[in-house]
N, C-alpha and C positions, 0 to 999 in steps of 0.2 A: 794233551798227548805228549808223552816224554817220549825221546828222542830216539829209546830202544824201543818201546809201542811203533813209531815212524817207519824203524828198520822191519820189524815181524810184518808190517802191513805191507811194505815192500819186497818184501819175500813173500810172502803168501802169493801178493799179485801175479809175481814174476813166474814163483810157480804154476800160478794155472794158466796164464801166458805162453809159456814155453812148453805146458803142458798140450795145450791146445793145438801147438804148430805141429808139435810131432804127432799127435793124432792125425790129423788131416794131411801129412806128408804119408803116413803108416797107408791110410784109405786110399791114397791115390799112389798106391803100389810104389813108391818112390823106393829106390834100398836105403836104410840108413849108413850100411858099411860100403856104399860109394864114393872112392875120394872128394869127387868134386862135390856128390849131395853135401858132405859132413860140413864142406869146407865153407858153401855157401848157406847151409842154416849157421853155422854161426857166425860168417862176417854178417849175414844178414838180420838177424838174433842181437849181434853187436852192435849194429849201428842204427838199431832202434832205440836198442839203451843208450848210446851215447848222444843221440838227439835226446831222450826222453828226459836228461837227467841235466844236458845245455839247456833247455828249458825250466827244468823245475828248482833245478840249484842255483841255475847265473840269471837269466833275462828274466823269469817271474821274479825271482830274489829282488833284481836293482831295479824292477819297475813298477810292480806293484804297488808295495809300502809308500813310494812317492807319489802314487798317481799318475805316474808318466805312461798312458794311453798310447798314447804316438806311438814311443818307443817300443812298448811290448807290441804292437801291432809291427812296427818295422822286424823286430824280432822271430814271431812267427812267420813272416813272409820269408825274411833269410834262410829258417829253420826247412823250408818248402824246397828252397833253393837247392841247399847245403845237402839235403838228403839223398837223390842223385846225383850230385858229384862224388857224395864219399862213396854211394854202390859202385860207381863203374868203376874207382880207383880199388875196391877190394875184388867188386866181380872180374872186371873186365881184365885189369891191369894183375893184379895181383895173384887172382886163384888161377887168371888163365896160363900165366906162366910156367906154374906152378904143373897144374891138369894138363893144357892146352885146348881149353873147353870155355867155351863163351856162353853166358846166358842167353842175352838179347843176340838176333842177327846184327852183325857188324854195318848195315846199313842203318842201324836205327840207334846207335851209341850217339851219344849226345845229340842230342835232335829235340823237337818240342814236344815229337811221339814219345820220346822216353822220358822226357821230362813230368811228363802227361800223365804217361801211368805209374808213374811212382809216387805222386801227388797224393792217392790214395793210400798208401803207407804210411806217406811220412806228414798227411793230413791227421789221420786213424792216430798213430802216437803221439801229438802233439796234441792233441784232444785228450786224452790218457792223460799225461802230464801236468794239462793245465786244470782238469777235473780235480787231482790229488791235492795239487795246490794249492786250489782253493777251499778245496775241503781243509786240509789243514788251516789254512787261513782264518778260516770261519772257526774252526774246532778252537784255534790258541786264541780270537777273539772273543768267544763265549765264556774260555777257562778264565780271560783276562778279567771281563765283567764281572762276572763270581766272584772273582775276588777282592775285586773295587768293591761291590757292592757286602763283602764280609769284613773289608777294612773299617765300611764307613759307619756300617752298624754298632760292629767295635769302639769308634770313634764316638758315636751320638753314643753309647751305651758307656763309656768312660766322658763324656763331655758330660753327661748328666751326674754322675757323680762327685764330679770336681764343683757343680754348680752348686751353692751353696745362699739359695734365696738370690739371685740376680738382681731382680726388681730391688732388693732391699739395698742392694750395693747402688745398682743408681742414680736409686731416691737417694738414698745418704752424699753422693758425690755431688748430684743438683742440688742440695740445701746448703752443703758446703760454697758451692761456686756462688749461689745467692749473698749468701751470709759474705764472702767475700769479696766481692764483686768492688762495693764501694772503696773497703778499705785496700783490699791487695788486690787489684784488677789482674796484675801479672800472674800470681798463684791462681786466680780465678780460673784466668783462660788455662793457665796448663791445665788444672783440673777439668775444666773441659773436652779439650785433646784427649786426655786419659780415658772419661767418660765416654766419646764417639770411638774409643780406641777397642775398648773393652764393650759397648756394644755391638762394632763391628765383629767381634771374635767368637762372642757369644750367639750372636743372631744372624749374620751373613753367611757365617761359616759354616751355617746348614745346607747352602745350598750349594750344590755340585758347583755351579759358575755365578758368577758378579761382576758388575761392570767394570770394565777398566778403572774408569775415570774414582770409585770409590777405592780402588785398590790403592789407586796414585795416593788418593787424599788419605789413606791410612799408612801409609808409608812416607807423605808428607809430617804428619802428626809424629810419626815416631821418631823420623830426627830433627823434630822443633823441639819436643820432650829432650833430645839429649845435647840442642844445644841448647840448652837451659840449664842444663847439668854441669856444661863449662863454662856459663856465661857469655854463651854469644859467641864463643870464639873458634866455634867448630870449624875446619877446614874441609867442611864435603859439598863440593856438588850434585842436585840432581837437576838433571834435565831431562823434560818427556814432551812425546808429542806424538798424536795419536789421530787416525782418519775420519775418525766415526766415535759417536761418543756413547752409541751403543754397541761397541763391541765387546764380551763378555770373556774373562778366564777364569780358569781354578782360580778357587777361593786362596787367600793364602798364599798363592805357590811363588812369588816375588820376594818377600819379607825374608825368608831363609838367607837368602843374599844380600841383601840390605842390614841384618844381624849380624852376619860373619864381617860385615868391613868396620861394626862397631868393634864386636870382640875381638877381632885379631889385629885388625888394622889401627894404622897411627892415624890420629883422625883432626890434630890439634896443632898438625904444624903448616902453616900456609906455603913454605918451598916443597912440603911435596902432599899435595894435596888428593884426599881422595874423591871418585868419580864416578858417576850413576848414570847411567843414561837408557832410556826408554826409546823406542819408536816404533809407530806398526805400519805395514801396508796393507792393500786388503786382503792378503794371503796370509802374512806371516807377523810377528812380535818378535824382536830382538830388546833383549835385554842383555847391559852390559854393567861391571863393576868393577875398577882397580883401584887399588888400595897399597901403600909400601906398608910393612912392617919390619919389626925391630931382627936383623937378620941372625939374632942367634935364638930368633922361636921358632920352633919347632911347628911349619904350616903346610900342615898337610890335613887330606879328607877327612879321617877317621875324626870322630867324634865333635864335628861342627856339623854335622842334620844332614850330609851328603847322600850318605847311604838313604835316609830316606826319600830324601827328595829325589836320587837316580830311581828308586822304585814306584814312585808315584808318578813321574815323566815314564817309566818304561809301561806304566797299568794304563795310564787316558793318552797317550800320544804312540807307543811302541815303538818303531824304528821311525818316526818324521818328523823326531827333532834333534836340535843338537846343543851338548853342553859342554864347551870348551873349557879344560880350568889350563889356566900356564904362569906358571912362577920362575920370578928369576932370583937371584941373590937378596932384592928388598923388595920386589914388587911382583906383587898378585891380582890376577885380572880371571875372569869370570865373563863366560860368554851362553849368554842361552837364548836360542830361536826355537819359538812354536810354532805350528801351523793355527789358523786363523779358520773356522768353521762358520 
């Protein structure tokens, strides 16, 4: 649903809404050209919408996406509240100044009679409200799966074309590491790492989720691989540490971050050392990374895999996570929390 679809459905609503009240004001002989009728269908008119839309814009908006129950429920109760206060302040206070005409008898303004039957109003809208939202809800999570699941087709339908006899690549890497073994044990095993590195990519990465614990060791391998490339002398740490050792994420979705501290980041000097760190609870996964670089590179988003990794966090998580990037003059730090299912 785009967002002018949202509004058309919102006006149509509103119309036969406001259609409805003036019909049944029309049948029960009410005048419409009576000051105070006019005055009180629209504060009254008004502050349905403006309940209707403190719900669907602000309290559904910051509680849903997170799951904060409690909250939206303390939310509607407010909303119960709120809705006879603001009528007496338009009816009572306001139009009657204006008229000198009261709706309610002046014995029953604020009381738990009037509280009582306005419940029924400002119950009726708030039901309205939360119906739209969730249907929207639903509606932008089904568009979202479509499209996850148009990516991924995309993805297995370009992964098969890139593959070019797999098996044969590594049987060819296992006969190497054999053949090697005796003589270069150290060639061997990195050949190995490569080989678990390159089958993890090819065959894991078909499935929506993979264990933590294999992600770690695939991202362990990839920078043993590169400190092999400088002799031992790499300057990264990672640290991880994790609740449950079946807990599952996107295939993949860590490594994008783990790349960008080889390629941008200075990774070879021990006074300023770069830094990984993993942990999960049983809600959430933070993953962090910083790194200094050389301050006259040019390091920003564009063109290190951002843009796609914010679209793939926006398709399987939508608003319930978050991914901090912050740079200062040499140093880049990277923050990202999931939620944990």
């Amino acid at each position: 649903m785009t967002k002018k679809q949202e509004i058309y459905i919102h006006i149509g609503f509103w119309t036969l809404f406001l259609g409805m009240n003036l019909y049944f004001n029309w049948i029960s002989d009410r005048d419409p050209l009576d000051l105070w009728h006019l005055l009180q269908w629209i504060a009254f008119n008004g502050l349905q919408m403006i309940v209707f839309y403190l719900n669907y814009s602000f309290i559904c908006a910051k509680t849903v996406p997170g799951k904060k129950w409690s909250w939206l429920i303390i939310g509607q109760l407010f909303l119960i509240f709120l809705f006879p206060a603001l009528r007496h302040l338009f009816e009572e206070v306001i139009i009657f100044r204006i008229t000198g005409n009261h709706n309610y008898n002046e014995e029953s303004l604020l009381t738990p009679f009037y509280v009582y039957d306005n419940s029924y109003y400002a119950i009726r809208i708030i039901l309205y409200s939360l119906v739209f939202y969730f249907v929207k809800t639903i509606w932008h999570t089904n568009q979202k799966m479509n499209e996850l699941l148009l990516q991924k087709k995309q993805a297995e339908l370009q992964n098969l074309k890139n593959q070019l006899s797999p098996h044969f690549l590594f049987n060819t890497l296992n006969s190497l590491y054999a053949d090697w073994m005796d003589t270069d044990p150290k060639t061997a095993e990195d050949l190995l790492k490569l080989s678990d590195m390159l089958r993890y990519i090819t065959y894991e990465n078909e499935s929506d989720k993979v264990y933590l614990k294999d992600e770690i060791q695939f991202i362990q391998n990839y920078i043993a691989l590169f400190s092999r490339r400088f002799d031992n002398q790499l300057a990264v740490g990672f640290e991880f540490s994790f609740h449950d050792e079946k807990v599952k994420i996107p295939s993949l979705l860590l490594i994008n971050f783990v790349e960008n501290v080889f390629k941008h980041g200075i990774t070879t000097d021990v006074g300023k050392p770069a830094k990984i760190e993993l942990k999960t609870t049983e809600n959430q996964l933070s993953f962090t990374t910083e790194n200094y670089f050389d301050n006259g590179y040019n390091y920003d988003e564009k063109g290190i895999g951002y843009k796609n990794v914010r679209q793939r966090l926006d398709i399987l998580f939508s608003e319930s996570y978050v991914l901090d990037v912050k740079q200062t003059q040499e140093l880049y730090q990277v923050e990202l929390q999931i939620p944990l299912s």
